[in-house]
NUVEXFI-72699 format. One record per residue: x, y, z of N, C-alpha, C in turn; chain. Coordinates in steps of 0.1 Angstrom, whole numbers, m for minus. Example, Ala and Ser with C-alpha at 12.3 -4.5 7.8 and 13.67 -1.06 7.14 Angstrom:
residues 2
   n.c1   n.c2   n.c3  ca.c1  ca.c2  ca.c3   c.c1   c.c2   c.c3  vexmi
    132    m57     78    123    m45     78    132    m33     78      A
    128    m22     71    137    m11     71    129      0     79      A
//
This chain:
residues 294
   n.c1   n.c2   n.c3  ca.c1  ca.c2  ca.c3   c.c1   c.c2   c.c3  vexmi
    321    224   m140    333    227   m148    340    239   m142      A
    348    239   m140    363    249   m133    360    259   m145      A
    362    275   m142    363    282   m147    382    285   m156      A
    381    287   m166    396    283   m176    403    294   m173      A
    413    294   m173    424    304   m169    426    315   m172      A
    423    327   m169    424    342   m171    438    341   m180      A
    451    335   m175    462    333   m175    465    334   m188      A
    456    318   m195    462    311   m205    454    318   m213      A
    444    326   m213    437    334   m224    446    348   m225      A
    448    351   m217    455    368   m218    468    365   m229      A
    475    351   m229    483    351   m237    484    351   m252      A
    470    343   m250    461    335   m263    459    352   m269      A
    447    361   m264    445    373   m270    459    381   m270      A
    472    381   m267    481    388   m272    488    383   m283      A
    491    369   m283    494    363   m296    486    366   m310      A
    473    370   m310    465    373   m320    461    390   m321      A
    463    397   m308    455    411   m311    460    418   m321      A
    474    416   m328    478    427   m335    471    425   m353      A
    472    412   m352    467    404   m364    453    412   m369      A
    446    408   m353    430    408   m357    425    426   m355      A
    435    434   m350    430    448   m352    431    449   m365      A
    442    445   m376    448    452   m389    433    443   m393      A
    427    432   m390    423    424   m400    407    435   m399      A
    403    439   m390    389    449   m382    385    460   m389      A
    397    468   m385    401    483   m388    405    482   m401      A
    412    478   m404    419    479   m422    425    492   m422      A
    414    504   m423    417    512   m424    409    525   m423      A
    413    536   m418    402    543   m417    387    547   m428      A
    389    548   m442    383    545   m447    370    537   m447      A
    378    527   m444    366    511   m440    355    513   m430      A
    365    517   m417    356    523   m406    342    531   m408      A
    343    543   m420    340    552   m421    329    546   m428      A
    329    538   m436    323    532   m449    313    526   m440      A
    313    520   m431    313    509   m422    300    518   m414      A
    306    526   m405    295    536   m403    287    543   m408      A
    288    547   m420    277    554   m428    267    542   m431      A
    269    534   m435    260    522   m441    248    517   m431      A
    259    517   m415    248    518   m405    237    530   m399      A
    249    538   m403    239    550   m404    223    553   m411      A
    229    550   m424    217    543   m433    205    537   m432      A
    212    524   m425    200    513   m421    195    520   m411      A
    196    525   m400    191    533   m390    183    543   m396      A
    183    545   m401    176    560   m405    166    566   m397      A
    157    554   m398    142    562   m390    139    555   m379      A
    151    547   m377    149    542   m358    152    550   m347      A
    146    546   m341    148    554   m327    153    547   m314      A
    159    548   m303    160    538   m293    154    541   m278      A
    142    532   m280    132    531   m275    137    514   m265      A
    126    517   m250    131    501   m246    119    492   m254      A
    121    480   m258    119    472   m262    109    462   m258      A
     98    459   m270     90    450   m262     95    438   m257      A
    107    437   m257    116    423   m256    117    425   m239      A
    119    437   m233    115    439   m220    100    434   m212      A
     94    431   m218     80    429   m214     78    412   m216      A
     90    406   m219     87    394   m221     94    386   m206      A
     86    380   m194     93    375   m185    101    367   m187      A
    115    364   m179    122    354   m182    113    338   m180      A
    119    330   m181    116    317   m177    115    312   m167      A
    123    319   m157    126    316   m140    128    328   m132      A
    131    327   m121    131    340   m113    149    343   m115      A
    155    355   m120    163    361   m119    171    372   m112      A
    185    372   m110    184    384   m100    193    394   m113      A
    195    409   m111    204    417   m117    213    420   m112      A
    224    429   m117    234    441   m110    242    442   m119      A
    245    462   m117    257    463   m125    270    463   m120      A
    278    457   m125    293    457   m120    306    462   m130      A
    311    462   m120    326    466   m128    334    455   m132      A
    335    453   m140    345    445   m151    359    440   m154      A
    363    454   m156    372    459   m161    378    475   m155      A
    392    474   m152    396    492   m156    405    487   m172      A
    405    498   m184    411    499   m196    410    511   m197      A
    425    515   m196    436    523   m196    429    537   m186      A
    428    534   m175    425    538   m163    404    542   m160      A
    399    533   m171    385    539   m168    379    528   m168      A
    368    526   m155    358    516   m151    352    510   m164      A
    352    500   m172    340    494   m174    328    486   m166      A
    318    496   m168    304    488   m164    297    481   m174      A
    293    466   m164    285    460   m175    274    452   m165      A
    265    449   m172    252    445   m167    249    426   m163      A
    247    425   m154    248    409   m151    233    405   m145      A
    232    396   m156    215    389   m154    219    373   m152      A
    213    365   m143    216    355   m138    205    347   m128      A
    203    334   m135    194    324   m125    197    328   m112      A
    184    333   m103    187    333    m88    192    318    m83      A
    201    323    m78    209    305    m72    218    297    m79      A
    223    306    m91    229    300   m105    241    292    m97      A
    239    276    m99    254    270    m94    263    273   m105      A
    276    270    m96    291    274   m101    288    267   m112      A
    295    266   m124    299    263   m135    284    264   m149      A
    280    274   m139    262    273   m152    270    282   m168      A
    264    279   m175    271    284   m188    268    296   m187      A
    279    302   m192    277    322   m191    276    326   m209      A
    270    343   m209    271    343   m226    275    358   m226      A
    287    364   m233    289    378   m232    274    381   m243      A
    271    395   m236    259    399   m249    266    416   m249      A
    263    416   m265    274    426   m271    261    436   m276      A
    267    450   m272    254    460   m276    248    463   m290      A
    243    464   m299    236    468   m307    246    485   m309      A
    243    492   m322    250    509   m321    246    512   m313      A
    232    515   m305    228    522   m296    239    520   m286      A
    245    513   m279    254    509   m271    244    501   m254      A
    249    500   m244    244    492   m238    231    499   m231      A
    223    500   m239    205    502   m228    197    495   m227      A
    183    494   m225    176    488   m217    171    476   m228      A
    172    475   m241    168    469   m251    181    453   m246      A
    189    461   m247    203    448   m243    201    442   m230      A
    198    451   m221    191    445   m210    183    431   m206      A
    171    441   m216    166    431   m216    167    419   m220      A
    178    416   m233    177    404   m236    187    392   m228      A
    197    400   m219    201    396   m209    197    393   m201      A
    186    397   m197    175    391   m187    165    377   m193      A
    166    378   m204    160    366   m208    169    357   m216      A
    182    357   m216    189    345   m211    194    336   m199      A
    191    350   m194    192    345   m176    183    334   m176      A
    165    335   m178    151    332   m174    157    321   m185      A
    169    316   m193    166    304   m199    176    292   m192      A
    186    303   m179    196    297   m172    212    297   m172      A
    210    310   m180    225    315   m189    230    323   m178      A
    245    328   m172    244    336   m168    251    346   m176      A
    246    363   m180    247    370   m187    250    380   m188      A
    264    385   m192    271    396   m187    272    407   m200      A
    265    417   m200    262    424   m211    274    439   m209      A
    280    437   m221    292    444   m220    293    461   m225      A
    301    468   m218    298    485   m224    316    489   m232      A
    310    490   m249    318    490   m259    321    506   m260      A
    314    516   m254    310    527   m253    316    536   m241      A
    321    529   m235    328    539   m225    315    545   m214      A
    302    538   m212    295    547   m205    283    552   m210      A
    290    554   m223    276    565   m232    268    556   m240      A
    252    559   m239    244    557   m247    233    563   m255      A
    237    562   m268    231    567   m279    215    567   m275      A
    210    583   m279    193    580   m284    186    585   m296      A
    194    588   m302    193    593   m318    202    586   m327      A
    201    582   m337    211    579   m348    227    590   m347      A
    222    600   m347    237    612   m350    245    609   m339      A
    244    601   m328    250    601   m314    253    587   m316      A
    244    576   m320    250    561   m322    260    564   m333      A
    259    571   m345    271    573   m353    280    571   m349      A
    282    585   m339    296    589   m333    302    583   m325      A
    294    571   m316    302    566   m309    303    555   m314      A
    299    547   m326    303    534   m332    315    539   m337      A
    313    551   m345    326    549   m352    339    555   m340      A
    337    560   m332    350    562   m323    353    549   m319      A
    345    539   m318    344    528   m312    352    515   m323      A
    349    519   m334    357    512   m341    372    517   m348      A
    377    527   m342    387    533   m344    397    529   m333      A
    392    524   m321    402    516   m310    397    503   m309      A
    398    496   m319    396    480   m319    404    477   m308      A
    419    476   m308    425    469   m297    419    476   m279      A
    415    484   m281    411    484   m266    395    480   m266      A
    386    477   m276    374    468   m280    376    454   m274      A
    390    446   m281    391    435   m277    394    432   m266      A
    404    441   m261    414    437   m242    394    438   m237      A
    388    446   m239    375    447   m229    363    435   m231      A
    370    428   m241    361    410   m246    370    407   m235      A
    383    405   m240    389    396   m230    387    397   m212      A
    388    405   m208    387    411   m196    371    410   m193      A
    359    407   m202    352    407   m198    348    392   m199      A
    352    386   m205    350    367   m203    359    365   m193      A
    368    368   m189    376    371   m176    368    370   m165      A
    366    379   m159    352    387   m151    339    370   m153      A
    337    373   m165    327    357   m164    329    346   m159      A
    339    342   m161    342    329   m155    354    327   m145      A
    360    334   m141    362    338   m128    354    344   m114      A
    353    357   m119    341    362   m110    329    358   m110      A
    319    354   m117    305    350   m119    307    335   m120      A
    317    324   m121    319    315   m124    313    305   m133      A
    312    313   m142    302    301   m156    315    298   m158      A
    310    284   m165    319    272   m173    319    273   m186      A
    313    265   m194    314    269   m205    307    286   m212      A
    313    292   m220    310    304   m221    307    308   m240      A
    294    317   m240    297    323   m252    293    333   m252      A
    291    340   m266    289    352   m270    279    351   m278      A
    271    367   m278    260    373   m286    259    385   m291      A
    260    393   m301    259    405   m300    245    407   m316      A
    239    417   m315    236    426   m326    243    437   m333      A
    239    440   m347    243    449   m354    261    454   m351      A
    262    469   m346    278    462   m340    282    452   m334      A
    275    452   m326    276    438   m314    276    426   m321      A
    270    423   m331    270    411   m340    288    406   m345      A
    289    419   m350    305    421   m351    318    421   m345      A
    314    424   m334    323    422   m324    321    408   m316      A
    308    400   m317    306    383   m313    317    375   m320      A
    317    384   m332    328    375   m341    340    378   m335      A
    347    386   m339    357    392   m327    362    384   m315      A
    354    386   m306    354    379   m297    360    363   m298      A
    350    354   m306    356    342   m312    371    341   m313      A
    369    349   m320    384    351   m328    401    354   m314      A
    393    360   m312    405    366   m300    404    355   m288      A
    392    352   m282    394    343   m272    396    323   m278      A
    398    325   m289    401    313   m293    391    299   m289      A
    400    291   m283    393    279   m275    386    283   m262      A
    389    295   m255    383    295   m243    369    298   m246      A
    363    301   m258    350    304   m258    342    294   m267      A
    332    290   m268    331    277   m263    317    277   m279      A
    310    293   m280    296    291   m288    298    306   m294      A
    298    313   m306    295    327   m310    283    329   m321      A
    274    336   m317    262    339   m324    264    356   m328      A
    263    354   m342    262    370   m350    250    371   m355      A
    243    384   m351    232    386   m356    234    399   m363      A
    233    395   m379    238    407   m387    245    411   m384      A
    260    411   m382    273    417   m377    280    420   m387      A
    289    426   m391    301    424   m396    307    416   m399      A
    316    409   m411    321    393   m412    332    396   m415      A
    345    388   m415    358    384   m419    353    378   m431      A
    365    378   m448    364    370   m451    378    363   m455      A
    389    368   m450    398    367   m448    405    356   m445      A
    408    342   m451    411    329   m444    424    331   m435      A
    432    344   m437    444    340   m426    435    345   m415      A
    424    354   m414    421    358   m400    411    347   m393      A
    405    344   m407    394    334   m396    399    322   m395      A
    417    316   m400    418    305   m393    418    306   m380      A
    419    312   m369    417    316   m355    406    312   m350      A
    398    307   m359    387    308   m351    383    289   m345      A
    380    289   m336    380    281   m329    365    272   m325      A
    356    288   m323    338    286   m318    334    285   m325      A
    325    273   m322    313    269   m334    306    286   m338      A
    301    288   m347    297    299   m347    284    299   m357      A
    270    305   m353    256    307   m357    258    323   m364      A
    255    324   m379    253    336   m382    239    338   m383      A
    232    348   m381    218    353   m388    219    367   m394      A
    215    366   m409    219    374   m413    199    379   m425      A
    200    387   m427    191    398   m437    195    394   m451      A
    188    391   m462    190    392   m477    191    404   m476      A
    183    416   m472    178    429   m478    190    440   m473      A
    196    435   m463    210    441   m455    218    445   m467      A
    219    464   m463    225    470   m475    238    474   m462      A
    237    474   m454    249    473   m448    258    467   m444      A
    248    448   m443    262    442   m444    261    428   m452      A
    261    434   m462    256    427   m479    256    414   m477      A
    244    408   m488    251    393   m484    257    382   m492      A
    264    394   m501    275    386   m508    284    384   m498      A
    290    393   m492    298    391   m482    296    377   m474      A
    281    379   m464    281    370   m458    280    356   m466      A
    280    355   m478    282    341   m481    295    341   m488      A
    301    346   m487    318    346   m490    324    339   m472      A
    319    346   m466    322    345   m452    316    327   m449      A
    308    326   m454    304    307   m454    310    302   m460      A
    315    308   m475    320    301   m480    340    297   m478      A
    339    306   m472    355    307   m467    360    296   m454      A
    346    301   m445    346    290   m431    347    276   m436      A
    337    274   m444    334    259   m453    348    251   m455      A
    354    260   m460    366    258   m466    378    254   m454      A
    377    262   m450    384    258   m434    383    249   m424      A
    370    243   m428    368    231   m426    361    236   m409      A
    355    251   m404    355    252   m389    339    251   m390      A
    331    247   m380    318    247   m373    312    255   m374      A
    302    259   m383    295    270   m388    284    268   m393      A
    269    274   m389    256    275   m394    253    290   m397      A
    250    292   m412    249    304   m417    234    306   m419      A
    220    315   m416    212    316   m421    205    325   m425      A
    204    330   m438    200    343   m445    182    343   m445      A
    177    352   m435    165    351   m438    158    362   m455      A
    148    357   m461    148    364   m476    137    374   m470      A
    137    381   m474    127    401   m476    130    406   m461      A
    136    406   m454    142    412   m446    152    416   m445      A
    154    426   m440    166    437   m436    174    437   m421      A
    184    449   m427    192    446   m413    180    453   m401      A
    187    447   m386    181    451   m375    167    442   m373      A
    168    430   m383    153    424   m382    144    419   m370      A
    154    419   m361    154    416   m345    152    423   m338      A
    152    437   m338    145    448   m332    136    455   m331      A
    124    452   m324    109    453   m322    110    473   m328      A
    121    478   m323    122    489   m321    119    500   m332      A
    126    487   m345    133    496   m358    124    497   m368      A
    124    500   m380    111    495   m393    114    481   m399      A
    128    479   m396    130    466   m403    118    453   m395      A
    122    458   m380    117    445   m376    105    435   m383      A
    110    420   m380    102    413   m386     99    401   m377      A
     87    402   m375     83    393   m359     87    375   m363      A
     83    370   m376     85    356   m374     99    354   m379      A
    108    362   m382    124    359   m388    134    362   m372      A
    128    371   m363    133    374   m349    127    359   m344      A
    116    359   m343    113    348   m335    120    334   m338      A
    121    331   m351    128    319   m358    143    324   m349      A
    151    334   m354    163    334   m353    171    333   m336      A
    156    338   m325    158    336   m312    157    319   m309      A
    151    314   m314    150    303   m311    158    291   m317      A
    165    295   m326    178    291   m335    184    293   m323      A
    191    305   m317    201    314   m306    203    301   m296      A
    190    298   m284    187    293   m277    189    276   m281      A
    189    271   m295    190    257   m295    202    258   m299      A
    212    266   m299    225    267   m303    234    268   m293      A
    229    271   m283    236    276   m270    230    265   m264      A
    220    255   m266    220    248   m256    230    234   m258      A
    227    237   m272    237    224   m275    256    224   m272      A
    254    240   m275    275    237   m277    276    244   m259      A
    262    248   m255    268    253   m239    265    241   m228      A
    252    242   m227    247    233   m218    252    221   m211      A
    261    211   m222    263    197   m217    278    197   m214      A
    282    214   m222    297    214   m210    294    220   m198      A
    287    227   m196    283    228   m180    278    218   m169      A
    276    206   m176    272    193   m165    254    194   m166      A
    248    202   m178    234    202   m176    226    188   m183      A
//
């Protein structure tokens, strides 16, 4: 499968960015609200690499970091894990950082989408910097959600980079916690060019003028016990998709919390991660795989 036009997407994300910053940001307040709550749920995590690192991929993989992107004159680096020998058109998946921002925890799980044949371009929302305390993820989530529109040009620009430069075919997204939130995002802004979006505990629209935009099938995993990102919301957020009539699997696991997926945190919870990884991977294989010619 030919990689889709840088062209016709840059158009696609200007037709929508102004919409979907007001729809993000709202307002600084929100932001603010937005961060404290994650602040919260973090409390007594730390960011540590992950035993998700110690899990081999499935095949032999190679790495490297590359450049991306320049936005508004500064390099984004982002991390590329990939089947050694990946033919042209193998399905690619943006993977979006967690607050901590892009370390070895993201890494790793980039590396083991690769070992499942994905190729995987793990993106820096962060300018560079990564958090190792809570007071430092704070600060740069919330600076980070105060420039949504240069958040999004660096989705766009980096599914760009994907399927041009790396040349996957069909393409999706992954993110946690922030990164969850910006998977959606992403959806949203790259329209039809993106092909599968997976939220894991993210942030949600429920907004029907924003999420008519949305185009990608989309997988939520979300926490009952999530005091940050409640799940009235996320079943407002089902209930609204529903309604819209768009391609949507919502799944609320019950006595767990946010971050349930992070070996790292207190929430973690080994068989609701494990369920939800393996949800991820039969989700991606279905809406990615068989556009790639697999």
């Amino acid at each position: 499968m030919m990689a889709r036009s840088s062209v016709q997407s840059g158009f696609r994300a200007l037709a929508v960015l102004g919409v979907l910053s007001m729809g993000v940001v709202a307002c600084g307040g929100e932001s603010t609200d937005y961060a404290e709550a994650m602040k919260e749920e973090h409390a007594s995590d730390v960011a540590v690499p992950s035993p998700a690192a110690e899990v081999e991929p499935g095949r032999e993989v190679e790495t490297l970091d590359v450049t991306y992107a320049t936005i508004e004159g500064e390099p984004a680096i982002g991390f590329v894990a990939r089947p050694v020998d990946a033919p042209e058109g193998s399905p690619g998946v943006l993977v979006i950082q967690e607050w901590w921002g892009l370390n070895d925890n993201i890494r790793a799980m980039a590396e083991r989408l690769a070992g499942e044949g994905y190729i995987a371009l793990a993106v820096d929302l962060y300018g560079g910097e990564v958090a190792e305390d809570r007071e430092k993820a704070y600060e740069l989530m919330s600076a980070a959600l105060e420039r949504m529109d240069q958040n999004l040009e660096n989705l766009r620009l980096a599914h760009s980079y994907l399927t041009d430069e790396l040349g996957a075919g069909s393409t999706g997204s992954v993110g946690w916690c922030f990164g969850g939130g910006m998977s959606l995002q992403a959806a949203l802004t790259l329209g039809g060019d993106l092909d599968a979006a997976v939220i894991f505990y993210g942030k949600v629209e429920t907004e029907p003028s924003t999420l008519q935009a949305l185009e990608a099938p989309v997988l939520g995993l979300f926490a009952a016990e999530d005091q940050g990102i409640p799940v009235d919301s996320v079943r407002e957020f089902e209930r609204v998709l529903g309604e819209l009539g768009k391609d949507a699997e919502i799944q609320i696991y019950d006595g767990v919390g946010h971050a349930f997926a992070n070996p790292t945190g207190n929430n973690y919870d080994a068989p609701a991660a494990e369920d939800a990884w393996r949800r991820t991977l039969d989700f991606f294989g279905q809406q990615l795989a068989a556009d790639a010619g697999e």
